[in-house]
C-alpha positions in Angstrom: 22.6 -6.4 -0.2 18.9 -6.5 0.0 17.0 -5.1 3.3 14.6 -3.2 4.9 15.7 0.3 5.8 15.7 2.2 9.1 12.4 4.6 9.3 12.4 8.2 10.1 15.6 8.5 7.6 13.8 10.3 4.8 11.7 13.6 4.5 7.7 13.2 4.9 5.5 13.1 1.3 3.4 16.2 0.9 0.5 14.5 2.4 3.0 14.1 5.7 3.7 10.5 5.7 7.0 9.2 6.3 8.8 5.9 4.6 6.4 4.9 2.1 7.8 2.9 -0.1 10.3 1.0 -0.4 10.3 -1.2 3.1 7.1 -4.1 2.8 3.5 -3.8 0.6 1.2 -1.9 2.4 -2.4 -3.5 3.1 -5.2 -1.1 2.3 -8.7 -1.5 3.4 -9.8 -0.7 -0.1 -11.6 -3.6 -1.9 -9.8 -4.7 -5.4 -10.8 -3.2 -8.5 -9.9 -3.6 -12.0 -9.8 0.2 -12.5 -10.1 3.2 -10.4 -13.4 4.5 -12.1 -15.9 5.3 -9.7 -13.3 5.4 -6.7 -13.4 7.7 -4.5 -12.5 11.2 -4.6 -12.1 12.2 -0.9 -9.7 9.8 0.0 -11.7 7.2 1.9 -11.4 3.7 1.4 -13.3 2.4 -1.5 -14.9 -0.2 0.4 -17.7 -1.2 -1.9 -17.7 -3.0 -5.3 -15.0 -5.1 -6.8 -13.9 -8.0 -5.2 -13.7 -7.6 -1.2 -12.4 -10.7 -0.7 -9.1 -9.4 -2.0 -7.9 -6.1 -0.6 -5.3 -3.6 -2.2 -1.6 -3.9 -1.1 0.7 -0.7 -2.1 4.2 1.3 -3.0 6.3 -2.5 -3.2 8.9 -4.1 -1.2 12.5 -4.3 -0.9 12.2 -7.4 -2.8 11.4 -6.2 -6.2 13.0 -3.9 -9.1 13.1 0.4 -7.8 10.8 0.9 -10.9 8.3 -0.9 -8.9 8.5 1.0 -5.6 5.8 3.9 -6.0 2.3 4.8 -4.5 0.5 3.2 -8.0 1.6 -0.3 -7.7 -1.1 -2.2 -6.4 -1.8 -5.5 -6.3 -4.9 -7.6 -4.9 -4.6 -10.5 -2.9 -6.5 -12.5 -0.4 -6.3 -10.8 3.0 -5.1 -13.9 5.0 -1.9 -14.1 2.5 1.1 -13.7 4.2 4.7 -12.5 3.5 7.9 -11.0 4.8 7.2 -8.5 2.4 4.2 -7.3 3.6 2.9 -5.0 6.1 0.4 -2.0 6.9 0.2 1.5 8.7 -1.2 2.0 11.7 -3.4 5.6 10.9 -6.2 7.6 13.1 -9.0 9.4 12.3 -9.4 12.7 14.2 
């Protein structure tokens, strides 16, 4: 049986962030680029260059193979695309 999972059931990643793959795509606000020369090294969003009218999704869904479900699968789609398997992460900067 396919399905999303209940959060909080797994340990936090070393950077502290809980159920990151797995669940839906994450949107990024990082502009789509072929490569990840010139990205950035401070972990900002790499809002310049590429094609900014498609913006990075992340880690996979529930709906595709385990190999798939890791921090460097990206894809690039349209921002006003929309799926059940597809989300984002609400974040703050202190």
């Amino acid at each position: 049986m396919v399905r999303l999972t209940p959060i909080g059931q797994k340990s936090a990643n070393g950077f502290g962030i809980y159920d990151l793959h797995g669940n839906v795509w994450e949107w990024t606000e990082d502009c789509y680029h072929d490569s990840y020369n010139g990205a950035p090294t401070n972990g900002s969003a790499w809002t310049s260059g590429g094609d900014c009218r498609r913006r990075v999704l992340r880690g996979g869904s529930w709906y595709f193979i385990l190999r798939n479900l890791r921090a460097a699968n990206r894809n690039g789609l349209t921002s006003t695309y929309r799926s059940n398997r597809f989300g984002f992460r609400v974040a703050q900067t202190f």
